[in-house]
One Martini backbone bead per residue (centre of mass of N, CA, C, O) as a GRO file, in nm:
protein
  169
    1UNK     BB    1  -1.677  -0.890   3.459
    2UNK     BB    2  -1.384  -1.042   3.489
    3UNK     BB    3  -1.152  -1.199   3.570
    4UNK     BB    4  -0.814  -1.184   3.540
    5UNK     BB    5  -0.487  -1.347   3.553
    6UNK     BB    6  -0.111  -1.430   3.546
    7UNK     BB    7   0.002  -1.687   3.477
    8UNK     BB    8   0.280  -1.816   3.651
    9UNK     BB    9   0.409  -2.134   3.593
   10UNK     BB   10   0.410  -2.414   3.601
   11UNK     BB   11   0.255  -2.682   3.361
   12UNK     BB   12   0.195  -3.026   3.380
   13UNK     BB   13   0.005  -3.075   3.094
   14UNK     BB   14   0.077  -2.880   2.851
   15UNK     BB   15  -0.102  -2.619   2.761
   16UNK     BB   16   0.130  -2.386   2.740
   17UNK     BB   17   0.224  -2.509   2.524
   18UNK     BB   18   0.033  -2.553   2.278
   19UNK     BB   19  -0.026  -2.254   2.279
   20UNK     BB   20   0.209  -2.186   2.203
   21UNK     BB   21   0.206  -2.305   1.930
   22UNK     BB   22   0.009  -2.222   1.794
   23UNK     BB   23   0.070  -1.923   1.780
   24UNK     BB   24   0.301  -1.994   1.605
   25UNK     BB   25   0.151  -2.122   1.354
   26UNK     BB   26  -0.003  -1.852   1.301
   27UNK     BB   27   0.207  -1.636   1.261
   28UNK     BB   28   0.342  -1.784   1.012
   29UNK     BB   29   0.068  -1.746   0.835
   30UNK     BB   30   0.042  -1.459   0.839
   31UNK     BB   31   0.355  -1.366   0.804
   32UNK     BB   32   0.257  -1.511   0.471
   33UNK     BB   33   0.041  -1.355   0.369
   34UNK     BB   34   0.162  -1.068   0.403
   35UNK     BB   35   0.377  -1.089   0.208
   36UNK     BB   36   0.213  -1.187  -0.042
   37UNK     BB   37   0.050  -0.879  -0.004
   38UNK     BB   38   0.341  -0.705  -0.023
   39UNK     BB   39   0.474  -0.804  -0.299
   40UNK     BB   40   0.309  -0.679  -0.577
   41UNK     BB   41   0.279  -0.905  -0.778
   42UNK     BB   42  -0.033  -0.909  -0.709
   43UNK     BB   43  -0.330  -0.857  -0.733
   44UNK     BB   44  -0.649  -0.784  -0.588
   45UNK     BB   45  -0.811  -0.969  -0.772
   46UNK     BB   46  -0.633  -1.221  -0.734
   47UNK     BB   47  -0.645  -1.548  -0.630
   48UNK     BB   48  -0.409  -1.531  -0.427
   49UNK     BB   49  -0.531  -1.312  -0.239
   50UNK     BB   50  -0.804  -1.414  -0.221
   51UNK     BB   51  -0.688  -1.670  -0.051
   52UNK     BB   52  -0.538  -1.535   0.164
   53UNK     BB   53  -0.786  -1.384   0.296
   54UNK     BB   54  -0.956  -1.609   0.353
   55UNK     BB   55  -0.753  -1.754   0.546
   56UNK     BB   56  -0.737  -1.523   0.740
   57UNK     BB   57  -1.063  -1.566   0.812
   58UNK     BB   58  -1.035  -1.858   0.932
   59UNK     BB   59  -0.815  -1.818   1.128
   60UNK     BB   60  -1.002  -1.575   1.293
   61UNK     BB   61  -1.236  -1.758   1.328
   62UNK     BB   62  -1.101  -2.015   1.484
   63UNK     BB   63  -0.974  -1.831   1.723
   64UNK     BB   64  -1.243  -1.761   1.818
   65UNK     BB   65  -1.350  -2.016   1.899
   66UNK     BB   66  -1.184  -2.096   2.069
   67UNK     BB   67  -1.152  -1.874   2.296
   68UNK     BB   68  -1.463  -1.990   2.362
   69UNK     BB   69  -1.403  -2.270   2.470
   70UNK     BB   70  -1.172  -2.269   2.670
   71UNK     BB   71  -1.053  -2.198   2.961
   72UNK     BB   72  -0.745  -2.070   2.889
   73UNK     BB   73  -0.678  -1.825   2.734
   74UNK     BB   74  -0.503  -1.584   2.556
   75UNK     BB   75  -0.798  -1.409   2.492
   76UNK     BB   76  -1.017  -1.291   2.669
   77UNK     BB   77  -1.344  -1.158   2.550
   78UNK     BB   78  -1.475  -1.032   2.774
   79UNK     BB   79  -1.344  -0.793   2.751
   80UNK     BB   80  -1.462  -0.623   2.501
   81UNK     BB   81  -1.728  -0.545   2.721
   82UNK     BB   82  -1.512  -0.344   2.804
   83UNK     BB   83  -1.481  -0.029   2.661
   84UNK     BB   84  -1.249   0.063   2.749
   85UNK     BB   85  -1.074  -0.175   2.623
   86UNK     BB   86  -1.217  -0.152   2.339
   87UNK     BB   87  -1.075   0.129   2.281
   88UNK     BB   88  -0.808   0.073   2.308
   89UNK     BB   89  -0.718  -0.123   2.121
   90UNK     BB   90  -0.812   0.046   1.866
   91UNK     BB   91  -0.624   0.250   1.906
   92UNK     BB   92  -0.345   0.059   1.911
   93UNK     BB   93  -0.463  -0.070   1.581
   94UNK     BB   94  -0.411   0.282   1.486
   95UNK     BB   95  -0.109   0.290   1.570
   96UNK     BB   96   0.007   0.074   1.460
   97UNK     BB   97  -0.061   0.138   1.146
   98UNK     BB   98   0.075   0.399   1.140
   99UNK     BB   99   0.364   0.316   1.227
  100UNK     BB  100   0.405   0.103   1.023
  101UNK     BB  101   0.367   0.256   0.769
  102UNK     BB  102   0.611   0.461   0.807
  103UNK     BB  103   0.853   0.228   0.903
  104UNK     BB  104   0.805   0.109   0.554
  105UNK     BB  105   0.740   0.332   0.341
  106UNK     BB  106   0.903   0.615   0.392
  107UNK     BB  107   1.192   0.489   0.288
  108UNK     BB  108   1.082   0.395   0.005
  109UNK     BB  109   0.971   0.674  -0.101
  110UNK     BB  110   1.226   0.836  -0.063
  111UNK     BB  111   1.404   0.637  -0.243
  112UNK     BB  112   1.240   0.565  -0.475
  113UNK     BB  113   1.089   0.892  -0.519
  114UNK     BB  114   1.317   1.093  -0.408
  115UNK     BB  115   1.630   0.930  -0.427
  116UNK     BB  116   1.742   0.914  -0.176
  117UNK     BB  117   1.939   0.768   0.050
  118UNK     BB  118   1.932   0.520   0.318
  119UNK     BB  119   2.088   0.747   0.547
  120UNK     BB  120   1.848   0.972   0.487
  121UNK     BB  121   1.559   0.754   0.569
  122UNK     BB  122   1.670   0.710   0.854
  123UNK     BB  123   1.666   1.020   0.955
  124UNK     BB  124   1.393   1.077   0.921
  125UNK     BB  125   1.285   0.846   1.136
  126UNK     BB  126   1.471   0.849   1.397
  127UNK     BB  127   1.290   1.035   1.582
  128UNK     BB  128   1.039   0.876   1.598
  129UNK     BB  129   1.154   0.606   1.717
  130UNK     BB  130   1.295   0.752   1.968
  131UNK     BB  131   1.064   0.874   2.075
  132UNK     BB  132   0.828   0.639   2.105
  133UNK     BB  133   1.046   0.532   2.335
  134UNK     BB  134   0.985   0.765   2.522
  135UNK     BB  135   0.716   0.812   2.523
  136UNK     BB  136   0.630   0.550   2.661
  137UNK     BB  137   0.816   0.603   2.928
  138UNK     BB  138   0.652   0.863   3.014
  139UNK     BB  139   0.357   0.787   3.037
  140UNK     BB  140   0.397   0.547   3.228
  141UNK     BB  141   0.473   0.732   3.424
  142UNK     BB  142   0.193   0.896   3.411
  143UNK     BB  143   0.017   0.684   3.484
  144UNK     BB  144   0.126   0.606   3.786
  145UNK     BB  145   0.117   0.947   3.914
  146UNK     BB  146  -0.190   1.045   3.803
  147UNK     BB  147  -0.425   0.798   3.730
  148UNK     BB  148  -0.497   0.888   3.398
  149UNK     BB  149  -0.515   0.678   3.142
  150UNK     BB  150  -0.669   0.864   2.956
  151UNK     BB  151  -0.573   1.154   2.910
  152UNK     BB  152  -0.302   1.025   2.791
  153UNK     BB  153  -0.446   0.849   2.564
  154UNK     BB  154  -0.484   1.134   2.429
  155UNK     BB  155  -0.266   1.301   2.380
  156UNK     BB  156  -0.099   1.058   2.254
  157UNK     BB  157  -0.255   1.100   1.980
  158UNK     BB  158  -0.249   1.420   1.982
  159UNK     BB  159   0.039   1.386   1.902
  160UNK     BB  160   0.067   1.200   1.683
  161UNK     BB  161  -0.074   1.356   1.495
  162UNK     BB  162   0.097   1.558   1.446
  163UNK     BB  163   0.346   1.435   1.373
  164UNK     BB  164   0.231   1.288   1.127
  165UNK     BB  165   0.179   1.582   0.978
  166UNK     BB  166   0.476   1.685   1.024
  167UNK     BB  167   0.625   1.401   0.847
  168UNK     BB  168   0.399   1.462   0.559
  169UNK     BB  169   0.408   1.793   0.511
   0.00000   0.00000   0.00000
């Protein structure tokens, strides 16, 4: 396993300018992709889906690229070597999709389908968002005093697991 350190601090090249502007033009595309996916106008096996997603694939093929050949990478993928590492990420891109799912589906479900208010709606999910950053600096904490953080990180997926059962229970 490499070691990695965050280097903060003027570079003289512009390579740090370079990787800013990449990043920022691949996540316009991808959030231009997502838009164009979300907005339910087109079938999901109509040419419009099936070429955001070949897009979305090619723009992820290119950035494992790039991120193999760079000096400094953004990601640098030897990180994914270390289990620790590659289930957490993992875990964090599951509690990130289920986080994501709640905080813009269920008040268009509640409001959409079930008629309630748009400030009935926000109510229902404000306790989730509350806690979501109380327990995200509770956890941090405690994983500073116990130096436990996989303990810590079983926990919280399975606290998140009963709240989003009781949440759509």
């Amino acid at each position: 396993m490499g070691s990695h350190r965050l280097h903060v601090g003027i570079n003289h090249n512009g390579a740090h300018r370079r990787k800013a502007l990449g990043s920022i033009r691949t996540q316009v595309v991808l959030d231009r992709g997502y838009l164009d996916l979300s907005s339910g106008i087109y079938e999901w096996s109509s040419p419009q889906v099936i070429g955001v997603l070949f897009a979305a694939a090619m723009i992820f093929g290119t950035f494992l690229i790039v991120e193999r050949a760079v000096v400094d990478p953004i990601l640098p993928l030897d990180l994914f070597r270390n289990q620790v590492f590659a289930v957490a990420a993992l875990l964090s891109l599951l509690q990130l999709m289920i986080l994501a799912g709640l905080i813009i589906y269920l008040p268009l479900f509640l409001q959409g389908v079930l008629g309630v208010s748009a400030t009935y709606a926000g109510a229902v999910i404000t306790p989730m968002t509350v806690s979501s950053v109380i327990g995200a600096a509770l956890a941090g904490f405690a994983i500073t005093v116990l130096k436990r953080y996989q303990l810590i990180t079983i926990l919280s997926a399975l606290i998140m697991t009963a709240g989003v059962f009781l949440l759509t229970a």
